[in-house]
C-alpha positions as CSV (number, residue, x, y, z in Angstrom):
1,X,-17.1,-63.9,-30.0
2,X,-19.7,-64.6,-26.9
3,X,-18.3,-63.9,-23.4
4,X,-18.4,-67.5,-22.6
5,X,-15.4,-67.8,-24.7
6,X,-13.3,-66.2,-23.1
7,X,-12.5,-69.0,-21.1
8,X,-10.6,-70.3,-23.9
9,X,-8.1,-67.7,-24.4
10,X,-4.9,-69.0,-24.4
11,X,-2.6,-66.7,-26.4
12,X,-2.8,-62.5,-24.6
13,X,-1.1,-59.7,-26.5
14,X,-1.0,-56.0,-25.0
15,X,0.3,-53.2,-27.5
16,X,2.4,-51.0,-25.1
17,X,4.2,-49.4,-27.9
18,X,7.0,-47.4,-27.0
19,X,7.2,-46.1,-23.7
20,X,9.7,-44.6,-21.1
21,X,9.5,-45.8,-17.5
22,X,6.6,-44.4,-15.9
23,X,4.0,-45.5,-18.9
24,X,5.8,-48.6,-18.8
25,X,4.9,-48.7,-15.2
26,X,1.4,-47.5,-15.5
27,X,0.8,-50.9,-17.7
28,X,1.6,-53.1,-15.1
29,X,-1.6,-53.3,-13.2
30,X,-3.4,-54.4,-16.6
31,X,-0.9,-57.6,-16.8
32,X,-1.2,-58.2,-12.9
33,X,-5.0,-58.3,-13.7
34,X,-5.0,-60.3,-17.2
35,X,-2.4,-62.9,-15.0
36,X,-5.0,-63.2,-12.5
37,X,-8.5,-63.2,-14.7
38,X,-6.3,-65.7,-17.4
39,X,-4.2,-67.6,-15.4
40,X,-3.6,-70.4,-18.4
41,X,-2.8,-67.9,-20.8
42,X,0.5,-67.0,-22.6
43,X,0.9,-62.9,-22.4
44,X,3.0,-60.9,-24.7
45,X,4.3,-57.4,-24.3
46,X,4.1,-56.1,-28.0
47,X,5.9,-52.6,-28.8
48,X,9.4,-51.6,-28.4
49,X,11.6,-51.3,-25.3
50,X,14.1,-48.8,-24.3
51,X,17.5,-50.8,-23.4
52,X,16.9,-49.8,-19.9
53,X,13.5,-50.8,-18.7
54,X,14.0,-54.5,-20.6
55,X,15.0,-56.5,-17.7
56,X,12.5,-55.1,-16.1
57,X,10.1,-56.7,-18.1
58,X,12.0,-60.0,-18.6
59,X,11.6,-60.5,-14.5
60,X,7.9,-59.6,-14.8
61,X,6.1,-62.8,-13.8
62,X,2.8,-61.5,-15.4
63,X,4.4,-61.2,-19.0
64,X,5.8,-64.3,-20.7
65,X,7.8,-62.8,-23.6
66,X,7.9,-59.9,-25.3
67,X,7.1,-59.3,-29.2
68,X,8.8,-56.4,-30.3
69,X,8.2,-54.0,-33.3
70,X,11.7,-54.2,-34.8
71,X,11.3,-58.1,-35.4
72,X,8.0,-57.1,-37.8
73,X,10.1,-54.1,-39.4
74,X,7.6,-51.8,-38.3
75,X,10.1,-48.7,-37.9
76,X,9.8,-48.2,-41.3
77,X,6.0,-47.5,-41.9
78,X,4.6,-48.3,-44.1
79,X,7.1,-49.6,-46.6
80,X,7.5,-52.9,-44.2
81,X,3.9,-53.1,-43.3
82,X,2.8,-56.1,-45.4
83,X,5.6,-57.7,-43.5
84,X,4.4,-56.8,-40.3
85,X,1.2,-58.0,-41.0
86,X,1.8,-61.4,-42.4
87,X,4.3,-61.7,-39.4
88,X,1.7,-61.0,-37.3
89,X,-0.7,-63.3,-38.3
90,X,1.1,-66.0,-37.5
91,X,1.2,-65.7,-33.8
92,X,-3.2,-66.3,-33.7
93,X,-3.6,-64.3,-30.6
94,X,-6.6,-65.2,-29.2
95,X,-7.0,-61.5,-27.1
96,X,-5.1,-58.9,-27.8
97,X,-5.7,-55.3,-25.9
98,X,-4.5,-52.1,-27.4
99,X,-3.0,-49.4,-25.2
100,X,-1.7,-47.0,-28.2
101,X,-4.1,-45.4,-30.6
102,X,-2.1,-45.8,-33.9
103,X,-4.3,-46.2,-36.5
104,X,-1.9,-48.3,-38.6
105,X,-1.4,-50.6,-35.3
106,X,-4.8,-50.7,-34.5
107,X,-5.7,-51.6,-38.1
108,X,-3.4,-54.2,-38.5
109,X,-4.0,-55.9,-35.6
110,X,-8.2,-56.0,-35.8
111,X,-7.2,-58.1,-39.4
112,X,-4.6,-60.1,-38.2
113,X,-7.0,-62.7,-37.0
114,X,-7.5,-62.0,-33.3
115,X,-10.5,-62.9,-32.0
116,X,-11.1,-60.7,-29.3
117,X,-10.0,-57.0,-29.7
118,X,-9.9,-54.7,-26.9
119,X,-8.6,-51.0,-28.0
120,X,-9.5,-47.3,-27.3
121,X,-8.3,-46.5,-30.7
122,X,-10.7,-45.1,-33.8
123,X,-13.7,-44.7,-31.0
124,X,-13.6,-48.3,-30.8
125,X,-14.7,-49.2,-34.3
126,X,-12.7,-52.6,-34.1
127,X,-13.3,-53.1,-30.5
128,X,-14.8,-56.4,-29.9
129,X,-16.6,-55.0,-26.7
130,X,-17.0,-51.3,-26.4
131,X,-15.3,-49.9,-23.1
132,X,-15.7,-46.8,-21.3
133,X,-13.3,-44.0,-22.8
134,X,-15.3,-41.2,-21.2
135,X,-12.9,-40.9,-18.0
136,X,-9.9,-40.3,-20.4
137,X,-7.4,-37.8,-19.3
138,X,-10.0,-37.6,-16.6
139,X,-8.5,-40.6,-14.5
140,X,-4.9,-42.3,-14.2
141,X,-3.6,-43.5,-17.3
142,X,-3.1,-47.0,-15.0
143,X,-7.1,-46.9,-14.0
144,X,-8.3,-46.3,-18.0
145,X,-6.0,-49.6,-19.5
146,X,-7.8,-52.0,-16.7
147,X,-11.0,-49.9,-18.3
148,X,-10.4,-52.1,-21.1
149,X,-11.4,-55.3,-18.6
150,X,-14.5,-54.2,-17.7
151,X,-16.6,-55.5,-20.9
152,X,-15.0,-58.4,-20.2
153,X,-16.9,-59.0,-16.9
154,X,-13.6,-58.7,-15.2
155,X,-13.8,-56.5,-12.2
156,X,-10.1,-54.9,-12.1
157,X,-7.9,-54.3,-9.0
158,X,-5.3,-51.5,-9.0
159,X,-2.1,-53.9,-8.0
160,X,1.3,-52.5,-7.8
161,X,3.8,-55.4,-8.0
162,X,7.3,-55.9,-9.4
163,X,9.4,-59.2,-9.4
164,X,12.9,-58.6,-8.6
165,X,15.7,-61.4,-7.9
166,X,18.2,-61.5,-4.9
167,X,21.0,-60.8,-7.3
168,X,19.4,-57.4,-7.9
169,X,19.8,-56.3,-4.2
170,X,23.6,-57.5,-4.3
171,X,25.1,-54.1,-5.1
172,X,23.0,-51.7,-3.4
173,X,23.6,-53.6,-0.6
174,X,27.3,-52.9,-0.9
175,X,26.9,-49.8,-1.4
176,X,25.1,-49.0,1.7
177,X,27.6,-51.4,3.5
178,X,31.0,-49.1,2.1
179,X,28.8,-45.8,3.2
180,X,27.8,-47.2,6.5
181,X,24.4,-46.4,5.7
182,X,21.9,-48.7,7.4
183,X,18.1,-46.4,7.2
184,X,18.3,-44.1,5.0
185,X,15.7,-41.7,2.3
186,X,15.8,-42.2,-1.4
187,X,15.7,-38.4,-2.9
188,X,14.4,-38.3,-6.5
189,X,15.0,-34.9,-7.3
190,X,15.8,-35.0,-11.0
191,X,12.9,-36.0,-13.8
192,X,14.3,-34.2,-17.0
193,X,12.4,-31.2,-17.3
194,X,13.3,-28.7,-15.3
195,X,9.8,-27.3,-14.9
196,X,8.5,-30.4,-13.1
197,X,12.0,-30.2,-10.2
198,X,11.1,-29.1,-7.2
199,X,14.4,-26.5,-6.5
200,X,17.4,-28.4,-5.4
201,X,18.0,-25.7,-2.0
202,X,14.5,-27.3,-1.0
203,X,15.9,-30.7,-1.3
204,X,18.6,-29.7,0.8
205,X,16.7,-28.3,3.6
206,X,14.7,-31.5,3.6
207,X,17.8,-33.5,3.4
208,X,19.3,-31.8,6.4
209,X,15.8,-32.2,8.3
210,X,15.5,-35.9,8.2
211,X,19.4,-36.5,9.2
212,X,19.0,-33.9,12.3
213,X,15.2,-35.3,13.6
214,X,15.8,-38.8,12.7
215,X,19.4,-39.8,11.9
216,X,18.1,-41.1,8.2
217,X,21.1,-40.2,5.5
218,X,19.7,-39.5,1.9
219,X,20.4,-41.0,-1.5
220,X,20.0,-39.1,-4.2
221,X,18.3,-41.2,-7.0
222,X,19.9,-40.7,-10.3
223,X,21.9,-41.3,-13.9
224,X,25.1,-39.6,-15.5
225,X,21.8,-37.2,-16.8
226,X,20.8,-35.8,-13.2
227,X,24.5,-35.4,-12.2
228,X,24.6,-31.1,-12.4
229,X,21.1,-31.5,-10.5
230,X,22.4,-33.6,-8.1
231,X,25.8,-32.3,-7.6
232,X,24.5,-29.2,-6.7
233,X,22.2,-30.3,-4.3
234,X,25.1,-32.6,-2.8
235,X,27.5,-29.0,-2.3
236,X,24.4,-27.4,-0.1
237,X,24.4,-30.4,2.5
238,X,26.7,-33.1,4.4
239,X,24.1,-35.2,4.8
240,X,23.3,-36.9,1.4
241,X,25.5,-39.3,-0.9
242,X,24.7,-39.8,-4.7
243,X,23.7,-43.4,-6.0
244,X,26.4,-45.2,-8.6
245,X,25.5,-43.6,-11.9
246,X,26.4,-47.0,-13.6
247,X,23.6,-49.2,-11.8
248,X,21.0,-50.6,-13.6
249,X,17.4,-50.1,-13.4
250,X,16.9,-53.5,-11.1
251,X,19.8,-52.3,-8.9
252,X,17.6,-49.1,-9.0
253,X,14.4,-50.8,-7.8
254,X,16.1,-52.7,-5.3
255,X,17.8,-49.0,-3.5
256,X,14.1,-47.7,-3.9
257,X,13.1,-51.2,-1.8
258,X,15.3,-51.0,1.0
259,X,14.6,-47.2,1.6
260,X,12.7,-45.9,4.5
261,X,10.6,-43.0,2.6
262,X,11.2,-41.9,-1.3
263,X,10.6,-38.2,-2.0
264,X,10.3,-36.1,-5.2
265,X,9.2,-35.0,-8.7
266,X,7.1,-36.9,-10.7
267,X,9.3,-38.7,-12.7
268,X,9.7,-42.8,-14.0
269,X,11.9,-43.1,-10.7
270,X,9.5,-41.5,-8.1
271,X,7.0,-44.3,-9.9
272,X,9.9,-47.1,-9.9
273,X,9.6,-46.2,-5.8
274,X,6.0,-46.4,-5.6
275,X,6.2,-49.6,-7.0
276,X,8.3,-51.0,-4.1
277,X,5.6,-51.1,-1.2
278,X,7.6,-48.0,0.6
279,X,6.1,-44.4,1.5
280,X,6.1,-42.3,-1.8
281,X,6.2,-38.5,-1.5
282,X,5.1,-37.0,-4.8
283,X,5.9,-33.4,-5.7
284,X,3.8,-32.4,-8.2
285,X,3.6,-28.9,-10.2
286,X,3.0,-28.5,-14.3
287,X,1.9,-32.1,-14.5
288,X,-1.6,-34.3,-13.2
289,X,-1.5,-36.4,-10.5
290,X,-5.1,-37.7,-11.2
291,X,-3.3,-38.3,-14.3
292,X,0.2,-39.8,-13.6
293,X,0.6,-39.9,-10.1
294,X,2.0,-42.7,-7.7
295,X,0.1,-45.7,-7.7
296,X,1.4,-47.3,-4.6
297,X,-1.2,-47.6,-1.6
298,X,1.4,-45.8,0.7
299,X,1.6,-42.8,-1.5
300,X,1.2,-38.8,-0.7
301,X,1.1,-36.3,-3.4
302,X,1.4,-32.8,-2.5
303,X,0.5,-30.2,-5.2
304,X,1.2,-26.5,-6.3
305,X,-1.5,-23.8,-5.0
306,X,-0.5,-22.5,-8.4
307,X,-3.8,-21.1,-10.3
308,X,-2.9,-22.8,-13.4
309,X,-1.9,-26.0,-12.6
310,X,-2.0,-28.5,-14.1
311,X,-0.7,-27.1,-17.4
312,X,1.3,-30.6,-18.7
313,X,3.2,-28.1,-20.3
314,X,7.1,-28.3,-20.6
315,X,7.8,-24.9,-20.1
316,X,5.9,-21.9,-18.6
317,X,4.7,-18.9,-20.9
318,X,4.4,-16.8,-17.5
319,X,8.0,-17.4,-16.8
320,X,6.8,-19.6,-13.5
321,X,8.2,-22.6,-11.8
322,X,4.8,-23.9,-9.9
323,X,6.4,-26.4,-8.5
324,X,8.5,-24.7,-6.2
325,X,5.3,-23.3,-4.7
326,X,5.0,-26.4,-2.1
327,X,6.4,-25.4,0.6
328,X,9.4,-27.3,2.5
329,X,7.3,-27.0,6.0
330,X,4.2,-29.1,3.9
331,X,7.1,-31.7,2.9
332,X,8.4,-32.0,6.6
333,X,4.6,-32.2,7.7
334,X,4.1,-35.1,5.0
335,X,7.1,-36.8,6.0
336,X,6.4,-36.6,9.9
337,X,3.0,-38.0,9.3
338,X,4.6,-41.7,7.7
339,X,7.3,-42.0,9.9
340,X,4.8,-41.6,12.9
341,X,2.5,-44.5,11.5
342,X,5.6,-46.4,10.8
């Protein structure tokens, strides 16, 4: 297809796949930008969804509806491909843009009938228009999907936007109300690998600092997984409270929004904050921030002096925790720094 067809796109799909919070996140920008550069256009998230990070999407006002692998049978490659594919077909996407590279995806989707193609996957050998892959794993993941744009003549923008209803705020707002908590600091100090937690005594002191310089309770961010984290930081301090393990992941959002500062680990909820226009602190040891680190224009990331960070590994074959190399007076500096511009 020439470029001067592209004007009549009216059917988007973007292959997600499978992905937990923070890749889910890291996608975003790519619909804000499709939403903006096709603003006629029907867009589809294709791929799966964890139960969680659904109604997320469903209040998304850059997707429309979401396609999702189980309908094609696709969990049971590649006995149920043919019925993928014919499946497939039918919906004529007139774009589609491929964030995975799975071959059999990949495949199936270049001779399903789109007629523009934009994937990373196989070098590009079904990409309608080549992109530039030579900044991967050298930039955010978030940067290198809106790479996919650029043949496109589409200039991207690195937006951070979630939609969220008033109904969403309703409980945190109650839960605030029954604590008699008015400004307060979200305190993501869980991310499920211990290697990437900054130590929970660190938390405390930082905890204790912003209630004795500034008044600011903390709320510690968290589901029934992070309770042992976050019960032990809650036993070395007076001045924190722990979220309801039972809200949902728009209740979550809406805490993150009303917060004054967020601090912690990287983690799908440190990127949940920095998708709520608040100060992000982001603590980051093992794993990249050039790779996965807040998007939000009001974010700081403070790294580990450690010699061999990044590693992305999951544990540490020197026995190390980098992490807790970032010092708490570096964290009280960061901190001091936002709440003097605010």
């Amino acid at each position: 297809m020439n470029k001067t067809g592209l004007r009549d796109i009216k059917k988007i799909g973007v292959i997600v796949g499978n992905p937990g919070l923070g890749d889910l996140l890291f996608s975003y920008p790519l619909f804000s930008n499709i939403r903006r550069s096709f603003p006629g256009a029907e867009v589809y998230f294709i791929g799966n969804l964890r139960d969680y990070t659904k109604s997320l999407v469903l209040r998304s006002k850059n997707i429309d509806d979401i396609i999702y692998y189980e309908e094609y049978k696709v969990q049971k490659i590649p006995d149920d491909l043919p019925y993928f594919f014919l499946n497939y077909r039918k919906e004529k996407f007139d774009l589609v843009f491929d964030l995975q590279r799975h071959f059999l995806i990949t495949s199936l989707t270049k001779f399903s009938g789109v007629k523009v193609f934009q994937s990373f996957s196989m070098k590009q050998v079904f990409s309608t228009f080549k992109a530039d892959d030579t900044l991967r794993r050298k930039e955010h993941n978030a940067l290198h999907h809106m790479r996919l744009l650029e043949p496109l003549g589409i200039t991207p923008e690195l937006i951070c936007e979630m939609d969220l209803l008033e109904i969403d705020f309703q409980r945190p707002k109650n839960f605030l109300k029954e604590k008699n908590i008015d400004k307060f600091v979200s305190i993501v100090a869980s991310s499920g690998y211990e290697l990437k937690n900054w130590s929970g005594e660190n938390y405390s002191q930082i905890i204790d600092f912003l209630y004795e310089n500034f008044g600011f309770k903390s709320v510690l961010i968290g589901s029934k997984q992070d309770s042992a984290i976050l019960t032990n930081i809650l036993n070395a301090t007076r001045n924190a409270i722990m979220m309801p393990d039972d809200f949902k992941i728009e209740e979550t959002a809406a805490l993150l929004r009303l917060s004054e500062i967020a601090v912690g680990n990287d983690s799908g909820p440190l990127h949940l904050a920095s998708f709520q226009d608040i100060p992000v602190i982001g603590l980051y040891g093992s794993t990249n921030p050039n790779l996965c680190g807040p998007l939000g224009k009001k974010s700081t990331v403070l790294m580990t002096n450690a010699t061999c960070a990044p590693c992305s590994l999951y544990s540490c074959p020197y026995n190390k925790k980098c992490i807790d190399y970032i010092r708490v007076e570096d964290v009280k500096d960061a901190i001091l720094k936002i709440l003097k511009l605010k």
